[in-house]
C-alpha positions in Angstrom: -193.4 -83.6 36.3 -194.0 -82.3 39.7 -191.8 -83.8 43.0 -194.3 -84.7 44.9 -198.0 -86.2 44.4 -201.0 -87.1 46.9 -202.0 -89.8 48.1 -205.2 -90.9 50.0 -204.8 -92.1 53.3 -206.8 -93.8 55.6 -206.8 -91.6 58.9 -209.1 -93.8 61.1 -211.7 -96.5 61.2 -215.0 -95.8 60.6 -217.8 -96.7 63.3 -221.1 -96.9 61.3 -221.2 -94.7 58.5 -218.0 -93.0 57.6 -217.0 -89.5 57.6 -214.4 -87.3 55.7 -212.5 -87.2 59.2 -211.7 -90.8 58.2 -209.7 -90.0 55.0 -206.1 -87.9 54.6 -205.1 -86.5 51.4 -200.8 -86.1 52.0 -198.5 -85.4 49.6 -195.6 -88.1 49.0 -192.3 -88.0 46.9 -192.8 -89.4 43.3 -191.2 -92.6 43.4 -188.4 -93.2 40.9 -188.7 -96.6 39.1 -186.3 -99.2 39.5 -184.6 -102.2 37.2 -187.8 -103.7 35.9 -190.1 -100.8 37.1 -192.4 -98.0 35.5 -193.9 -95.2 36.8 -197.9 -94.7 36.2 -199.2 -91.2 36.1 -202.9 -92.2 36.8 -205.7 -91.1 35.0 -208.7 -92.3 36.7 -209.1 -94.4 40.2 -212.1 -96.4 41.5 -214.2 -96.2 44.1 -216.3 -99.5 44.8 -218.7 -100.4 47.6 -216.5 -103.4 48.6 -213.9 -100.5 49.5 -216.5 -99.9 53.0 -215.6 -103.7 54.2 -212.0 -102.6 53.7 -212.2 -100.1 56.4 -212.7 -101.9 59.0 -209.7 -103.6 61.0 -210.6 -108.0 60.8 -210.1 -111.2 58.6 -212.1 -110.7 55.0 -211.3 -112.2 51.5 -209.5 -109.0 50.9 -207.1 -107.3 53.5 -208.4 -104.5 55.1 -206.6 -100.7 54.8 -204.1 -100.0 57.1 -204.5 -96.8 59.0 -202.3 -94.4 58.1 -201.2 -95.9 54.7 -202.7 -95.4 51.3 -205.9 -96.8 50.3 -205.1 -98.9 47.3 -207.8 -100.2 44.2 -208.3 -100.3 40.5 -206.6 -97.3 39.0 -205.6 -96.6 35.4 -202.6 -94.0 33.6 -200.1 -93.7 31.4 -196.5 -94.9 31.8 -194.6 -91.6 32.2 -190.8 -93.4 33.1 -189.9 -96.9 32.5 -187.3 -99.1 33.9 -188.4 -102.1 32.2 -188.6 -103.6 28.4 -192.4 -104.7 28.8 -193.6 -101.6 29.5 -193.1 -98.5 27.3 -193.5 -95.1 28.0 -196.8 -94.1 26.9 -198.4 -97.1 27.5 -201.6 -96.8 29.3 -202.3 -99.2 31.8 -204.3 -100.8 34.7 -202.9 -101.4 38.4 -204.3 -101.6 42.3 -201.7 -98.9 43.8 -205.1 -96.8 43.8 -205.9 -93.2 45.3 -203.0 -91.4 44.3 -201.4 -89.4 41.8 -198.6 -91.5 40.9 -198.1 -95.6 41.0 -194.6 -96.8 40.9 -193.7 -100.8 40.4 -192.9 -104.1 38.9 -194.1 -103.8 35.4 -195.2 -107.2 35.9 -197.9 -105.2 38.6 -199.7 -103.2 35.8 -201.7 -104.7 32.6 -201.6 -102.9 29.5 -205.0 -102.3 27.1 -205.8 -100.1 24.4 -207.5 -96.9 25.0 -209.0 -96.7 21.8 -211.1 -100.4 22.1 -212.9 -98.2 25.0 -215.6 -95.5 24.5 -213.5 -93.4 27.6 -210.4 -95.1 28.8 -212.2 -95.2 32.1 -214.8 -97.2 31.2 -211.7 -100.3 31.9 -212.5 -99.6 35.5 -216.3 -100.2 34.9 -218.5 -101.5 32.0 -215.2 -103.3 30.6 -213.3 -103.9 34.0 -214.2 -105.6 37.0 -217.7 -104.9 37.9 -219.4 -105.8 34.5 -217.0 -108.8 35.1 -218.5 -109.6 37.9 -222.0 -109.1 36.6 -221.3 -111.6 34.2 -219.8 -114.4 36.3 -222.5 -113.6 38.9 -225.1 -113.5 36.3 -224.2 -116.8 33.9 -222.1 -119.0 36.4 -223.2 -118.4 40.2 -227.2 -117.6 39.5 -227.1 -119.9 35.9 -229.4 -118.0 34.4 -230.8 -119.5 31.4 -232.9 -118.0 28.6 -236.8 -118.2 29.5 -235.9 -116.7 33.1 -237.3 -114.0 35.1 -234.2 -111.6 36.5 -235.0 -109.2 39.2 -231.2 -107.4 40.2 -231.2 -104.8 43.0 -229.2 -101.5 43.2 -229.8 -101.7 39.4 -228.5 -98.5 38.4 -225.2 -98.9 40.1 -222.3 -99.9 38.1 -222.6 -104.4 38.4 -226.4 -104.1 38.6 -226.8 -102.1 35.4 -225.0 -104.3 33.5 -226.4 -107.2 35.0 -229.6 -106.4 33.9 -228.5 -105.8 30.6 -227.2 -109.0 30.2 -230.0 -110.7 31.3 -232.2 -108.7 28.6 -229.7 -109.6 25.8 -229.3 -113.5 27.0 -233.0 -113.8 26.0 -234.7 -113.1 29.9 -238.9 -113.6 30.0 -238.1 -110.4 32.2 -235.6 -108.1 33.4 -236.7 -106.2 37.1 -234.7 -103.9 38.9 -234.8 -102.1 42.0 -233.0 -97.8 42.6 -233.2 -95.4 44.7 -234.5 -92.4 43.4 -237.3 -92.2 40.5 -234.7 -90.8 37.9 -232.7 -94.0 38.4 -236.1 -96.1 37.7 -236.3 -94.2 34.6 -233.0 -94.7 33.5 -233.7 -98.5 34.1 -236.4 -98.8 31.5 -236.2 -95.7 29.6 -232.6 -96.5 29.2 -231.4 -99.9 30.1 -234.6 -101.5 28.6 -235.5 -102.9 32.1 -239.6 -104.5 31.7 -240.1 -103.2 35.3 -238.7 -101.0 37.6 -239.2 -99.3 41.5 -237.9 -97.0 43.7 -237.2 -98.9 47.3 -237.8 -95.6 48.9 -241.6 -95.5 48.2 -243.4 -98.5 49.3 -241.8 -102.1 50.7 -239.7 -104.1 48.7 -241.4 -107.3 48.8 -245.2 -105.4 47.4 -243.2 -103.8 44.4 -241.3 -107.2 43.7 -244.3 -109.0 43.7 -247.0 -106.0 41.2 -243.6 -106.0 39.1 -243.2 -109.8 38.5 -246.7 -111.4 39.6 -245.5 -115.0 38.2 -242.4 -114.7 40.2 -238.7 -114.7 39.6 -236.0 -116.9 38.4 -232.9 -115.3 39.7 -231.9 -112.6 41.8 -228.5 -110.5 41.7 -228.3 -109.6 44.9 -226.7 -106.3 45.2 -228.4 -105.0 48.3 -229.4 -107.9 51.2 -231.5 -107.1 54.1 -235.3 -106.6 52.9 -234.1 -107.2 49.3 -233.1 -110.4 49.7 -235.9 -111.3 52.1 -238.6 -109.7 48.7 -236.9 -112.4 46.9 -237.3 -115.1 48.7 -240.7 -114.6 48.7 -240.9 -114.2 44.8 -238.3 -116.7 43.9 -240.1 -119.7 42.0 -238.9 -122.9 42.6 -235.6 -124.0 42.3 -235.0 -120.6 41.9 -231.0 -118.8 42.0 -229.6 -116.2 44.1 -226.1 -114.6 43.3 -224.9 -113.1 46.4 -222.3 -110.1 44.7 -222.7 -107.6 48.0 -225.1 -106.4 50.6 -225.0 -102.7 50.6 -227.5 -102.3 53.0 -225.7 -103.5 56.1 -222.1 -102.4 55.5 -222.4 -98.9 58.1 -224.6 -101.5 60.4 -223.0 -101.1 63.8 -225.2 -104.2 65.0 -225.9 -107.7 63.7 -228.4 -107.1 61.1 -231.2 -109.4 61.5 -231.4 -111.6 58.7 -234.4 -112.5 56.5 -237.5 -114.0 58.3 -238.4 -115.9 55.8 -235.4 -118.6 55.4 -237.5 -121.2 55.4 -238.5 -120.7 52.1 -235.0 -121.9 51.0 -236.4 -125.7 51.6 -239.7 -126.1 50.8 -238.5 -124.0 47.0 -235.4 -125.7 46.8 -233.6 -122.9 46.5 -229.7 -122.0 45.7 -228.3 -118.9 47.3 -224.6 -118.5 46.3 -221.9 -116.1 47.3 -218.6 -115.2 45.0 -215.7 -113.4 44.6 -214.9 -112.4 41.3 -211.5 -113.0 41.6 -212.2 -116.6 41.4 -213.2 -116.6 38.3 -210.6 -115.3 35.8 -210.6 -118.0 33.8 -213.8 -116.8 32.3 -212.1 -113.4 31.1 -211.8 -114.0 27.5 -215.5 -114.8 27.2 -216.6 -111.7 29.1 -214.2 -109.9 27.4 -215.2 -111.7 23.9 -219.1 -111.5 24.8 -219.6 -107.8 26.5 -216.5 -106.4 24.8 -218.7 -107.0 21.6 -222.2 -105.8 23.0 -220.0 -102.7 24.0 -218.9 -101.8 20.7 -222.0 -102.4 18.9 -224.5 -100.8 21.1 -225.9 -103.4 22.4 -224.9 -102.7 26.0 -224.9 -98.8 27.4 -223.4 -97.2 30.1 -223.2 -94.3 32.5 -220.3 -93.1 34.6 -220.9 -90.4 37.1 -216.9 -88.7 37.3 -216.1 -86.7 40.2 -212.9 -84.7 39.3 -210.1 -84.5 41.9 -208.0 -86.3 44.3 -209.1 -83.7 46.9 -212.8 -84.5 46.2 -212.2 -88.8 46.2 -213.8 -89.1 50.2 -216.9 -87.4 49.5 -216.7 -89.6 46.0 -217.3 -92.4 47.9 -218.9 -91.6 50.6 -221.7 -90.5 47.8 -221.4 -94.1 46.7 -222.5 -95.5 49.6 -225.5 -93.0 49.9 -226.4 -94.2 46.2 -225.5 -90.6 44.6 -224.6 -92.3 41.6 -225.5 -93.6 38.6 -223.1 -96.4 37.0 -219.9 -96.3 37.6 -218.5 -94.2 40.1 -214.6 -92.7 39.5 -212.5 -90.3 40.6 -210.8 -88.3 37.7 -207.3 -86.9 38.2 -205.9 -85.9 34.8 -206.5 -86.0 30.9 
């Protein structure tokens, strides 16, 4: 083991779309671990669209990064020195100490999970961790989708929307839409995924695909995206019709007010329900995600993609990437075996 490992700083706040300027890689002393601490050699960190809110200085449901310190999030690793009876070494284990090489802290800070219940161990920061989590939870409890229902999701073929879908198709959906990017990503959706319908965004407006791809109109909408996403849905959205608010990808580099949909009036006259969440809310519901998709997971019935970008030095343009759409499914940074 080496003295030293990096770390990811933030260097500055962004203004509109950020730059590698706003990132610092540094190298730091490897903690020691104290009475009732391990250290974490990390495997794998995450990089999530949420992170871009984090950036910025201001009151969220998350605190923002501090400038100059590292950029913390879901990470996962082994424990390589261990101060505490709860934690082994050579457990592997999850934490949110982040972009870095090695995590140090209370044992009580990192979960422990089996590496071989997972297809790739990282696959705890993705189709078994926290966004298929919250595509369940938005899915089933904010949007209450029900069997019979038409889905759309948008950003589909990102790492909650995929799954999203997915879940919709296997909880007995009339039909499954999703929206990407790029035409591979549309073919990944229903080649794939088993999306009915799919469309590229880039090609023609939202709300004209929405409407050839689900002519009797939607259900529920995952709303991954916002802006002219959100306004499609409205439009499509039958009545009494649910809208799980996860993110809004489209505004987070807006230096201005975005406007917001012109067609809010809709809300009334179709009764509509358009509910925002946090995922963290909802942890009681773990044990059935983890029952429910843990199971579709092992027997096929739910696939994945992760797109891996390997090394800490290459973690920025990682997620800067992630906010252009580069990837498909899960995004993570690898550092080691």
């Amino acid at each position: 083991m080496t003295d030293t490992g990096r770390e990811v700083h933030l260097a500055e706040r962004p203004h509109g779309v950020p730059t590698v300027d706003n990132f610092r890689i540094v190298e730091a002393p490897v903690p020691t671990p104290s009475d009732g601490e391990v250290l974490v050699r990390n495997s794998y960190f995450s990089v999530d669209p949420y992170m871009r809110g984090r950036m910025n200085a201001g009151k969220s449901y998350v605190p923002p990064f501090e400038v100059g310190q590292v950029m913390d999030g879901g990470a996962i690793g082994e424990v390589i020195a261990s101060e505490s009876d709860a934690l082994p070494v050579g457990a592997t284990v999850l934490h949110r100490y982040g972009w870095r090489d090695y995590a140090a802290g209370p044992a009580e800070a990192f979960q422990p999970v089996d590496p071989t219940l997972a297809p790739t161990v990282s696959a705890y920061l993705g189709a078994l961790g926290m966004p298929s989590f919250t595509a369940y939870v938005g899915l089933l409890d904010i949007a209450e989708m029900r069997a019979g229902d038409a889905v759309f999701v948008s950003a589909a073929a990102g790492a909650v929307g995929s799954i999203a879908g997915q879940i919709a198709r296997l909880r007995g959906a009339s039909r499954v839409i999703g929206s990407a990017g790029t035409d591979a990503k549309v073919a990944y959706l229903r080649d794939t995924l088993g999306f009915d319908a799919a469309f590229n965004y880039k090609t023609a407006p939202v709300a004209e695909q929405l409407k050839k791809a689900a002519p009797e109109g939607i259900d529920v909408y995952f709303d991954n995206v916002g802006g002219d996403h959100l306004e499609a849905a409205i439009g499509s959205l039958n009545r009494h019709g649910r809208v799980a608010a996860c993110g809004a990808i489209s505004v987070y580099n807006a230096t201005e007010p975005p406007p917001g949909p012109r067609n809010l009036g809709l809300i009334v006259g179709k009764r509509l329900t358009i509910r925002g969440f946090i995922v963290g809310d909802h942890n009681d519901r773990q044990q059935d995600f983890a029952r429910e998709v843990g199971g579709w997971l092992r027997d096929g019935s739910i696939t994945f993609q992760e797109t891996v970008v390997e090394g800490i030095e290459r973690s920025p343009e990682a997620f800067l990437g992630l906010l252009r759409g580069d990837n498909i499914g899960k995004m993570v940074v690898k550092l080691h075996d």
